[in-house]
C-alpha positions in Angstrom: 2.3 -13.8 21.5 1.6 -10.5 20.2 3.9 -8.6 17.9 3.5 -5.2 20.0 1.6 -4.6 23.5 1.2 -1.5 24.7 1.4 -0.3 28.1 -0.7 2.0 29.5 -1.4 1.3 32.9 1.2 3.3 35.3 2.2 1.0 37.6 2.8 -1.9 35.1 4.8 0.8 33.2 6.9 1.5 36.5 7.5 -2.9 36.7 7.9 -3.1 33.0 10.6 -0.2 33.3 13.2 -1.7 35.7 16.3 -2.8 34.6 16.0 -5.9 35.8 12.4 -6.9 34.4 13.1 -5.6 30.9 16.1 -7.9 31.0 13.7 -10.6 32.1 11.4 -9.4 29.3 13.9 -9.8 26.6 15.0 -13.0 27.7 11.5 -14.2 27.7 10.9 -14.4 23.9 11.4 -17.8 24.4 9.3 -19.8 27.5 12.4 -20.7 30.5 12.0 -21.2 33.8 13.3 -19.2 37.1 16.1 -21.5 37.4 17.1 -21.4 33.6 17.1 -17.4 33.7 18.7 -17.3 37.7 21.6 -19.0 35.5 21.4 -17.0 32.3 21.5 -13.7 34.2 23.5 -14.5 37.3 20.8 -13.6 40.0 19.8 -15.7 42.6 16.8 -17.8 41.7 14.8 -16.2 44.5 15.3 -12.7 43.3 14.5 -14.2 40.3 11.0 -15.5 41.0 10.2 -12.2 43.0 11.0 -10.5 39.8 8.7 -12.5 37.7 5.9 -12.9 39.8 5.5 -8.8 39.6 5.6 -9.0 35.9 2.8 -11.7 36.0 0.8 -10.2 38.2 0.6 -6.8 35.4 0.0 -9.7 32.6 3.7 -8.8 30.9 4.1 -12.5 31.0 2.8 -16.2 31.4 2.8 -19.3 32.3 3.5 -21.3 28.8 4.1 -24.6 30.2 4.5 -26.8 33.7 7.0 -29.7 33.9 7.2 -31.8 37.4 10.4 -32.7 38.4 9.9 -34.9 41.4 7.4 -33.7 44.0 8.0 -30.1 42.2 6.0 -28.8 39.5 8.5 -25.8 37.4 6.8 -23.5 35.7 8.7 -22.1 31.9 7.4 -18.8 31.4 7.0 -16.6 28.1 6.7 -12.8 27.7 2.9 -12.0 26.3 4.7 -10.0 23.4 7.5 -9.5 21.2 8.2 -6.0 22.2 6.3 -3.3 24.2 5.6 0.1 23.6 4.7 2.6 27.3 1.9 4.7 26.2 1.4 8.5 26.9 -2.1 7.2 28.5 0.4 5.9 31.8 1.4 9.7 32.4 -2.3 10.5 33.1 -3.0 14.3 32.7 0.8 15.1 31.9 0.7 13.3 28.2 1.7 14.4 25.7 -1.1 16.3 23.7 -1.1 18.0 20.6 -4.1 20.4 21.8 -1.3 22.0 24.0 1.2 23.1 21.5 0.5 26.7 19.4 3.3 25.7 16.8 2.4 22.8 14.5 5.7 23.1 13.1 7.7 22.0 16.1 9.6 18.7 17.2 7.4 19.2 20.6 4.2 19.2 18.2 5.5 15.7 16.0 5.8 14.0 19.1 2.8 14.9 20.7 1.0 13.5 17.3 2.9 10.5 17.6 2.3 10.0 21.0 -1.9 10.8 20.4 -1.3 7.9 17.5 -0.4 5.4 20.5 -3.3 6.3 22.5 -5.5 6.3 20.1 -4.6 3.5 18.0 -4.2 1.1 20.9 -7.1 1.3 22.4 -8.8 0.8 19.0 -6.9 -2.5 18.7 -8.2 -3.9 22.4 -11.2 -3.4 21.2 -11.1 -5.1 17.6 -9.7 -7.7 19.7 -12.4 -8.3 22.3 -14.6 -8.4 19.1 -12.2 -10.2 17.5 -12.2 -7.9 14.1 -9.1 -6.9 12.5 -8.6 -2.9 12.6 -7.9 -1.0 9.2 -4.8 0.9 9.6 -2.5 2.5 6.8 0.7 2.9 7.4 3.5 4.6 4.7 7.5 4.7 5.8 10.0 5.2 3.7 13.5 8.1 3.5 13.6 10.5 1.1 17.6 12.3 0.8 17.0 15.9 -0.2 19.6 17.7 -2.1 18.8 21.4 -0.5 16.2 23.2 1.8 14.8 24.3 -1.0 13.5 21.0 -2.4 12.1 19.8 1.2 10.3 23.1 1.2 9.0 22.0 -2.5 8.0 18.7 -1.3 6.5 19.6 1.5 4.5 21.9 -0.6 3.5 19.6 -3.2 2.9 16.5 -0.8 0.1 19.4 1.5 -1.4 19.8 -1.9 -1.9 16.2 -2.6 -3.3 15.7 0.4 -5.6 18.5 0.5 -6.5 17.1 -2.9 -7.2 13.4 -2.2 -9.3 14.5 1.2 -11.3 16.8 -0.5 -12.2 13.9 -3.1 -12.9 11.1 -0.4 -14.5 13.0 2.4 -17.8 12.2 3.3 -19.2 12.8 6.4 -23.3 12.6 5.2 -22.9 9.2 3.5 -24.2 6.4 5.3 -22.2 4.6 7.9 -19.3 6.8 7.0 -16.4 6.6 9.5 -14.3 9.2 10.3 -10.6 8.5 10.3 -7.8 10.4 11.1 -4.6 10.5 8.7 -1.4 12.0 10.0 2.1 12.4 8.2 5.2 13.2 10.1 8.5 14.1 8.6 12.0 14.6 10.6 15.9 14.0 9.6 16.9 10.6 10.3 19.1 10.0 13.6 23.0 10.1 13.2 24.4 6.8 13.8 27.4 6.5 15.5 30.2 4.7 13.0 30.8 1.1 13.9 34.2 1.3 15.9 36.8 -1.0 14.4 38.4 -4.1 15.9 42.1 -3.2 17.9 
């Protein structure tokens, strides 16, 4: 099972995306069978199987083992991933795209970069898989609390500067077998939670 797949075909986007199949999705983490999950969820067992049969058929899950029971064989199914990401690539020409935005200072400009990152970097991974190589990434998350406008606008200064730095040390685009890679860093405030509402 992989940790992440990503979606990019529209149609298994638009099967992966209904309420009912996610649900299905989550519950299969673990292999169970259309009866097991007809009683979990409280459908009927045929709505079930209808339901999982479309999710096969886009390779969102699969058989992990058969059991016979009698003159029936059941079939315990497993989701093919832990989680799953939709990429842009399913919105065809209406992605997201960073080409399309004038101000590289905007919310609408980060997500466009992020969304590029997901294209990008997934269909790099398909193919160090069909290969079977593993695919050097970098990857660098962590929160940073600044105490005024001021200092982000420091930061952001000083961080442009080290990179500019670093880039200009490492960049060689004559050596041989060089490979170009791209490096992108994305800042934004962190997302309010909601305070945990207390027990009447």
């Amino acid at each position: 099972m992989l940790d992440v797949a990503v979606i990019d075909d529209p149609a298994a986007a638009a099967v992966a995306l209904g309420p009912v199949r996610s649900r299905l999705l989550a519950e299969l983490a673990e292999p169970a069978s259309a009866a097991t999950l007809a009683h979990r969820m409280g459908i009927a067992r045929q709505k079930i199987n209808y339901h999982l049969h479309a999710l096969e058929a886009h390779n969102l899950i699969e058989v992990a083992d058969k059991r016979q029971w009698g003159g029936l064989t059941e079939r315990r199914m497993v989701a093919t991933a832990s989680s799953y990401v939709v990429s842009p690539a399913a919105m065809g020409p209406v992605a997201a795209d960073p080409a399309r935005s004038a101000d590289r200072l905007s919310a609408s400009y980060l997500i466009a970069l992020a969304a590029r990152a997901i294209r990008e970097v997934s269909a790099l991974l398909r193919r160090s898989q069909e290969v079977d190589k593993r695919l050097p990434s970098l990857s660098v998350d962590t929160e940073i609390h600044f105490s005024s406008a001021n200092d982000r606008a420091n930061f952001t200064r000083e961080l442009t500067a080290c990179v500019a730095d670093l880039a200009a040390r490492y960049h060689a685009p004559t050596a041989p077998g060089a490979r170009p890679h791209r490096l992108v860093i994305l800042a934004h405030p962190l997302p309010v939670e909601p305070p945990a509402s207390k027990p009447s």
